[in-house]
N, C-alpha and C positions, 0 to 999 in steps of 0.2 A: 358362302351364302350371301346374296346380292340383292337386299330390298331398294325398289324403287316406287314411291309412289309421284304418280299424277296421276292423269285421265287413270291410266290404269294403275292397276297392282302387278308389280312384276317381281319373280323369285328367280333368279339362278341358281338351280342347284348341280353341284358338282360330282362326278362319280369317279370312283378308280376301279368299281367290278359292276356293269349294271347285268340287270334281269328285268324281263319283262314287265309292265308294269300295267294296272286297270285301275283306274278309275271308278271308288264305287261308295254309296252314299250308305251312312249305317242308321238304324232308326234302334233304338233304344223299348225292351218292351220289358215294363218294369212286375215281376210277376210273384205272389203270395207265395209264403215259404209253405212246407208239403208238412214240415215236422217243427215240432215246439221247440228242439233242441237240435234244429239243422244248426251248422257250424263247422269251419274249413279249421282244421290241425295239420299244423308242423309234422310234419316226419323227419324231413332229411333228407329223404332217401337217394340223394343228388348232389348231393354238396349244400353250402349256404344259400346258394343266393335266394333272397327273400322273391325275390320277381320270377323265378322259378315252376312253375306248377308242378314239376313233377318232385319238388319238395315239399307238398301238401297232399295232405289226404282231403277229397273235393266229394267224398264219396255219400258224405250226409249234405249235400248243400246243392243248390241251384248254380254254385259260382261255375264256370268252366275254365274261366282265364287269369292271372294273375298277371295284369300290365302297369306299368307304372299313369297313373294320372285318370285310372279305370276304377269308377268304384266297385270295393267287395259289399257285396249287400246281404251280409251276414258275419255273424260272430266271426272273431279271430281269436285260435286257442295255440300260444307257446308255450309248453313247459317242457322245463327239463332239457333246454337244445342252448346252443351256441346258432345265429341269426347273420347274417350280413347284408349288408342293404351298399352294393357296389353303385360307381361311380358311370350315370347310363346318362344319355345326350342331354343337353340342358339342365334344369334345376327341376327335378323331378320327383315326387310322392307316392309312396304306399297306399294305398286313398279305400279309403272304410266310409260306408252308407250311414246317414244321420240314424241313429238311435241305436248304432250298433257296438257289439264292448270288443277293444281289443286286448284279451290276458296277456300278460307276460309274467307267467308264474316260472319262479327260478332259475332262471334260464338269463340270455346276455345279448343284447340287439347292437353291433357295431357296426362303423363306418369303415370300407376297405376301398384301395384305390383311390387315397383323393375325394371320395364322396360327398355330393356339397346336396343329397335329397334326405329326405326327411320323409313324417309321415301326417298323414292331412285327411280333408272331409272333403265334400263335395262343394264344388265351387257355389256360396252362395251363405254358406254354413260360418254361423262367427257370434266368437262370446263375449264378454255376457249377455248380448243384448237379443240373440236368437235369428233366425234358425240354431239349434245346435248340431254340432256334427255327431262324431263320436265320440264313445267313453276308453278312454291309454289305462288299464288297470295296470299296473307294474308291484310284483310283489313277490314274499319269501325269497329275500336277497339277490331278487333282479339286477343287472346294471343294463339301461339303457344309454345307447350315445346315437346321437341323430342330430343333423344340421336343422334342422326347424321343425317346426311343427305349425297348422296352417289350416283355416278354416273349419273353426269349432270345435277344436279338438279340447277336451276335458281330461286332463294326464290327474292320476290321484299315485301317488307311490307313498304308499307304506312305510313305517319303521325302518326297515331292517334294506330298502334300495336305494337304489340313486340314478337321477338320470342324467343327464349333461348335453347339453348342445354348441357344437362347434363353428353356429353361424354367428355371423357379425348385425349389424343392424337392426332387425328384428325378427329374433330367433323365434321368437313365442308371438305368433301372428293372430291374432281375432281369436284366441285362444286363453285358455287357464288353464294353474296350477294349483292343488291341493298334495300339501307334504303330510304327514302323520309326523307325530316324535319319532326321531334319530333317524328321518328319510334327510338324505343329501340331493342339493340340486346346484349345477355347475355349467358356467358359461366362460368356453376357453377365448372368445372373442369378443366377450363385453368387461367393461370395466365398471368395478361398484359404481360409482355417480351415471354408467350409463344403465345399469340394473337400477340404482332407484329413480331414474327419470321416464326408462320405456316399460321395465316391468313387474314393478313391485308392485302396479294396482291390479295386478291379474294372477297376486300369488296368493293363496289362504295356508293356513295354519291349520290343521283340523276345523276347517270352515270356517276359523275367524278371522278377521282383518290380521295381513301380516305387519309387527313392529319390532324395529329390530329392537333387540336386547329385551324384550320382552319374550317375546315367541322364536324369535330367531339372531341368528350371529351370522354376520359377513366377512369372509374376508379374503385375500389373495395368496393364495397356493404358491409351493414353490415354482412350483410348472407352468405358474404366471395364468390359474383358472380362478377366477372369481365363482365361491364356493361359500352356498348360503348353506347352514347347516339349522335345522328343529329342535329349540331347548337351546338355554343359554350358560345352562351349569360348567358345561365344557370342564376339561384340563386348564387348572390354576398353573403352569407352563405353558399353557398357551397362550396367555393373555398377555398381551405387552401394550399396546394404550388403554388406560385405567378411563381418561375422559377427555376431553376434545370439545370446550365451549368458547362462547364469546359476549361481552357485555352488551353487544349490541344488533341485534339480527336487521337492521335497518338503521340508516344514516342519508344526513345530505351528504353530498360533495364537498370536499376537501376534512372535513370531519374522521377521527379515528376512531377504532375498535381494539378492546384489547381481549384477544386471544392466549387460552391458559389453557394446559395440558396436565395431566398426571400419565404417568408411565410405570410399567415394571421396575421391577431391583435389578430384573434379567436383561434390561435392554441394555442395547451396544451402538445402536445407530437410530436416528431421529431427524426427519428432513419436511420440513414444510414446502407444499408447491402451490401457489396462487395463481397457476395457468402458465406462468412462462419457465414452468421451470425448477426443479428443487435444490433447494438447501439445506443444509446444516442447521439447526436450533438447538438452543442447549437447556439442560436441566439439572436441579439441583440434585448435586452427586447423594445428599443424606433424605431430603423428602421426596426425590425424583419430582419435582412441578419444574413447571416453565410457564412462561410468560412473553409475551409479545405486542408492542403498541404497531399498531398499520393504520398508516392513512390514505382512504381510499376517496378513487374519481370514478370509480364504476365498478355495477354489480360486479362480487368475486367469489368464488369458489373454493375454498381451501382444503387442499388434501394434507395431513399428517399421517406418515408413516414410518412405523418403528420395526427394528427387526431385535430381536433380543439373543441369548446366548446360544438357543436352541435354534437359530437360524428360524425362527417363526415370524412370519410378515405378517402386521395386522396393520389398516387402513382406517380412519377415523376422517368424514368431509362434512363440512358444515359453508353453507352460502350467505352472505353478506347482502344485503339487498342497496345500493346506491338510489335514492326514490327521485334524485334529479333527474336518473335515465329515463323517468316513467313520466307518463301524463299524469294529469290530475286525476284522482280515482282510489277504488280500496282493490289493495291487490290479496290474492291469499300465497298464506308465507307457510300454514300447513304445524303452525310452532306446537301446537295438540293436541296434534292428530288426524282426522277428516271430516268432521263436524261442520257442517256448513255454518249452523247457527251461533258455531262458538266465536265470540270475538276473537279471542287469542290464536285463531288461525287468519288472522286476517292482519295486513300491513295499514293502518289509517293515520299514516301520517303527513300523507300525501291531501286528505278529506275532510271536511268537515266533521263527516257518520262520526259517532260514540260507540252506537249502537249497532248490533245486530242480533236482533230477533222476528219471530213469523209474524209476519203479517203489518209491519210496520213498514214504510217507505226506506228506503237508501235511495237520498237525494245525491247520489253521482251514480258515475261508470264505475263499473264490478270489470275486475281483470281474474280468471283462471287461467292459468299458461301454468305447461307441462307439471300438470298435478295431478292427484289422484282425492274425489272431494266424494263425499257420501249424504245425502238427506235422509235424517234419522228418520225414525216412526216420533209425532208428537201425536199429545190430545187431541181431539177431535182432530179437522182436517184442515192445515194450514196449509202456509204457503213462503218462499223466499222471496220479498216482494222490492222491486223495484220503481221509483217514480218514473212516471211520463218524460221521452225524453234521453233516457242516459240509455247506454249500452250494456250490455253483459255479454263479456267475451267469453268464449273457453276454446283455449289454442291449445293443440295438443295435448289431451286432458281428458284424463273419465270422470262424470261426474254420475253416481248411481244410487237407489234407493238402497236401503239396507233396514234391516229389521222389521220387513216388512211395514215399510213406509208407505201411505197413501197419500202422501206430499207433494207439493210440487213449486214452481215457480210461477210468479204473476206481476201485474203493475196493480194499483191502485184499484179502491171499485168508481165505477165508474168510467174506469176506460173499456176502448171497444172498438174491436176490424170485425166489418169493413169499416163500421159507420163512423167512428172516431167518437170524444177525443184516444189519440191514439196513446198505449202504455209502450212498454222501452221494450226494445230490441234485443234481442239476443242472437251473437254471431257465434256458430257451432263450426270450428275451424282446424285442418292443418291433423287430419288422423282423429281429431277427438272422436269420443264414444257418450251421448248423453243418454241419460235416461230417468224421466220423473213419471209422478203418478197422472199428473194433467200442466196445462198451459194456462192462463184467467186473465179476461182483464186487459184485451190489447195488447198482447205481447207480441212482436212477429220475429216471427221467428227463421234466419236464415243459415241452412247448412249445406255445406260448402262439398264438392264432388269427391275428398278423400272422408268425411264423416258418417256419421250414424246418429239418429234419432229413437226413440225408445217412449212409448208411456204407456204405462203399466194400469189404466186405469179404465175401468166399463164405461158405460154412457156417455158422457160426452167433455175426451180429454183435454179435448182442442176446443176451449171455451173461448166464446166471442175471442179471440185471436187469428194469428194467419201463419202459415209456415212456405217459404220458398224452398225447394229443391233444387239444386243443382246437379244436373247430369252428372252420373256415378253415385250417388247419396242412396241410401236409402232410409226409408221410416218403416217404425214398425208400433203394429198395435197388440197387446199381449190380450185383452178383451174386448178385442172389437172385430166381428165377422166382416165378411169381403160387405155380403147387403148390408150391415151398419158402416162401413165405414163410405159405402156409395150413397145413403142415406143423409148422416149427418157431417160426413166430414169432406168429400169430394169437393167441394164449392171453395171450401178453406185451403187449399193444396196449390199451389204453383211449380210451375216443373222451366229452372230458369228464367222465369219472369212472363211467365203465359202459365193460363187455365191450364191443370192435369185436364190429358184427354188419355183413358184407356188403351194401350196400342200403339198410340202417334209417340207420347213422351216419358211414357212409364206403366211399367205390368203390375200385376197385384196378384198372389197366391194366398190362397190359406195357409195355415199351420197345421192342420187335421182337426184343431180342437175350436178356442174360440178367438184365435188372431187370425192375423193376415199383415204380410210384409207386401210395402209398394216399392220398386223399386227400379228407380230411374234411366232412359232409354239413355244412353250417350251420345253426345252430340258429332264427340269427333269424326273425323274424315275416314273412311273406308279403310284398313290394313288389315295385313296380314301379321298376326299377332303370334305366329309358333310354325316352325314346319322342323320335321324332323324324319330320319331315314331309319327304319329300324333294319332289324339284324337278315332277315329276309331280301332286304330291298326294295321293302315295301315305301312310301314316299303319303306322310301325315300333315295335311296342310292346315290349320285353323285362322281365322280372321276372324273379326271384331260384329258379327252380324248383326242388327238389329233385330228383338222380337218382331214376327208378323213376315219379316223380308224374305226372298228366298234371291237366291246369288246362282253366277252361272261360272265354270270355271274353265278355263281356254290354256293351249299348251303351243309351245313352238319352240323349235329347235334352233334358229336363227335371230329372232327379233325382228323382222323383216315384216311392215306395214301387213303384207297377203300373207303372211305365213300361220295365223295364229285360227288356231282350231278348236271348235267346241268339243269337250270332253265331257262334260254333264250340266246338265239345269237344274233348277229346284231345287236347290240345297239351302241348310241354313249356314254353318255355321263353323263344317268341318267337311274336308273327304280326304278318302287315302283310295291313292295311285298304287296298282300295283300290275301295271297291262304294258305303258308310255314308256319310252327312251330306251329301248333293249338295245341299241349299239351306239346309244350316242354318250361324245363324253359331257354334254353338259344340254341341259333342258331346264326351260322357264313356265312358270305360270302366272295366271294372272286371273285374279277375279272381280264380278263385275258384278253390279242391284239391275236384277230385270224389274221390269217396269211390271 
């Protein structure tokens, strides 16, 4: 397969058996269920494969099809079966309709062949911050295994299952996880410091914030699966690092920290790795402690881990913060918990601040980088206020309301966009996910084409402030109608550095109830974003369409200036060929924005 872009878009796609192929443009008609308890069940009656139909019983349901990246727009019921979800062209989903449940009672969802798909919502669908997709119920001694999970998906598994995922980078995409006691969750391609950096803030505990040794234990499998288990009582032979601290969670440069461990009676091996590499550390043979002085030139990471007589691996990582690496600023270091307001989540030794509490100034730049931070519910209705002036980052980073908070962030009173003076900036960056009850005070606020925005709050949450959007972003209002937020908020919106205009730079849908998501046109250049051959020989092209646009799609056997032929107009955004190229071994397409 052969992308080329300039003027045009061009595919070469390759055959070794063709069949006829047409061209034909599909329209989507999304239609009310007939019965309270329509809903597609597993049978079997075909073998595994989950993409299958004639492994489901379709017979109370609307659904007709079961394709991968197709949503089912109705319940999904597994019990009592063994599932497989094989290895199909590209990286591809199961994909279930926003509001609908998929069970997996007793029963076991595996990857066969190499499998790198998973199971997901409809593109658009993502948590916390909403749209939501679907609800993954997993239960009465389920195991599920799936390489990802992906737009909005809400996995809840029980006591008594487990799920696991065998993708790398971000396996738990726009998505969360609720465990119950004694449910297990396991990532054969993440490692602890990268489970608590990409997604320990999208995990709950029976709905409460997860913390380990509190609510949960981590650790690494012999099979080399970072394996987070509910309840910390566990087997006293499993335990082999007792504790894993440091005197100092922050230092300048050239400055030491001394690092002290306690271990089991049972351990046998004990290696410290500081990023380049592990060693040997020793401990006293009759208290089991140890002890270590380091002198560091830059933030460090330290992993300790032990394996004791039972061959048990457990892993203990604590970070050192270097503040010469850092500009001048309060960073958060998270040493409490997620508390915004608590000082001792916060690194000030970089700053003048003392203090942090609602509604008083922080005279510098605020740093959030890859964390997970919450704005409690206070008295009446504060706010996390920064002076005129400084920045507030959040790189990589969810920051969410919790306990039903109507909080939010702001600068000083008296500031004020458009008209000024203006209050401090805040840069929404790099994946992060924000979300407060409102904005106050001149704050502008800019979020960047991999983020999300969030406020949770009726009337008017975007007080005298300003928000820029960047192509790919979206904002979302949780109480504010499409006519409220064209009312009091439109004028406040930039999309890129220009006025939101409707259509031209960004869409706007309701929720059905009383939000509405905007979300941002993309700016980049015309591609062709997917094509794939199914088993038929059928031929499924997608590109990057703009809402409003409609595309034309041209075919040619040669590449040859005269050669190239219209095949359909007026499309948005997708078509499948299934008429073009019956003897040929190799055909191109290409598509183009009618005017």
């Amino acid at each position: 397969m052969v992308y080329e872009f300039s003027r045009w878009l061009k595919i070469e796609f390759n055959y070794t058996k063709m069949k006829r192929l047409n061209l034909i443009c599909f329209c989507l008609f999304i239609l009310g269920q007939i019965s309270l308890f329509a809903e597609i069940v597993w049978t079997g009656a075909n073998g595994a494969d989950i993409f299958d139909e004639d492994n489901w019983d379709l017979s109370n349901s609307l659904v007709e099809v079961i394709d991968p990246n197709f949503s089912i727009d109705d319940d999904v019921i597994i019990k009592d079966a063994t599932v497989e979800i094989p290895q199909v062209t590209g990286q591809q989903r199961f994909q279930v309709g926003s509001g609908y449940t998929i069970t997996v009672d007793n029963s076991e969802i595996k990857l066969v062949g190499g499998s790198n798909d998973g199971i997901g919502g409809a593109v658009g669908s993502r948590l916390p911050q909403g749209p939501e997709g679907p609800v993954l119920d997993i239960k009465n001694g389920s195991f599920v295994e799936l390489f990802f999970i992906v737009n909005g998906v809400q996995v809840n598994v029980d006591g008594t299952s487990e799920v696991i995922f065998g993708g790398g980078g971000n396996p738990v995409n726009l998505s969360l996880i609720d465990l119950k006691e004694g449910a297990v969750l396991g990532f054969k391609n993440e490692t602890i410091e990268a489970f608590n950096s990409e997604h320990l803030g999208k995990l709950t505990i029976d709905g409460e914030v997860a913390e380990e040794e509190i609510n949960y234990s981590i650790s690494l499998s012999d099979e080399g699966v970072t394996t987070i288990i509910v309840g910390t009582d566990g087997d006293p032979e499993d335990d082999v690092i007792l504790s894993f601290e440091t005197d100092e969670t922050s230092v300048e440069s050239g400055d030491s920290v001394n690092l002290t461990w306690v271990v089991s009676e049972e351990i046998i091996s004990l290696t410290l790795d500081d990023g380049s590499g592990p060693i040997e550390v020793d401990f006293d043979p009759v208290d089991f402690d140890g002890e270590l002085n380091v002198t560091l030139t830059e933030t460090t990471t330290f992993t300790l881990s032990g394996v004791n007589a039972l061959d048990v691996e457990e892993q203990a990582v604590l970070k050192v913060i270097v503040s010469s690496d850092q500009a001048t600023g309060i960073y958060w270091v998270g040493t409490e918990g997620f508390d915004l307001f608590d000082e001792a989540n916060w690194d000030l030794t970089k700053s003048s601040v003392e203090i942090i509490d609602p509604n008083v100034s922080i005279e510098d730049d605020v740093y959030i980088v890859d964390a997970t931070v919450e704005i409690p519910q206070l008295p009446a209705q504060q706010r996390f206020q920064v002076a005129s002036g400084n920045t507030i980052t959040i790189d990589n980073s969810i920051v969410r309301l919790t306990g039903g908070s109507n909080d939010g962030i702001g600068g000083p009173p008296g500031s004020r966009l458009p008209g000024g003076p203006e209050g401090p900036t805040m840069n929404i960056i790099n994946g992060s996910s924000y979300e407060s009850y409102f904005i106050v005070n001149g704050v502008q606020m800019n979020v960047d084409a991999t983020s999300t925005a969030v406020f949770g709050g009726p009337g008017n949450p975007v007080n005298i402030s300003e928000i820029n959007l960047e192509p790919g972003s979206t904002l979302t209002f949780l109480k504010e109608t499409i006519e409220a937020f064209n009312s009091e908020h439109l004028s406040k919106v930039y999309i890129g550095g220009v006025p939101a205009e409707e259509g031209v730079n960004y869409t706007i849908e309701s929720d059905g109830a009383e939000g509405c998501t905007i979300t941002t046109i993309s700016d980049e250049a015309l591609k062709i974003t997917n094509i794939v051959r199914d088993e038929e020989g059928n031929v499924i092209i997608e590109w990057n369409g703009k809402p409003g646009s409609f595309y034309a799609v041209d075919v040619s056997y040669t590449l040859e200036e005269d050669s190239w032929e219209e095949l359909i107009d007026s499309v948005t955004n997708e078509a499948l060929d299934d008429t073009f190229a019956h003897e040929a071994e190799r055909i191109y397409y290409r598509i183009r924005e009618q005017e």
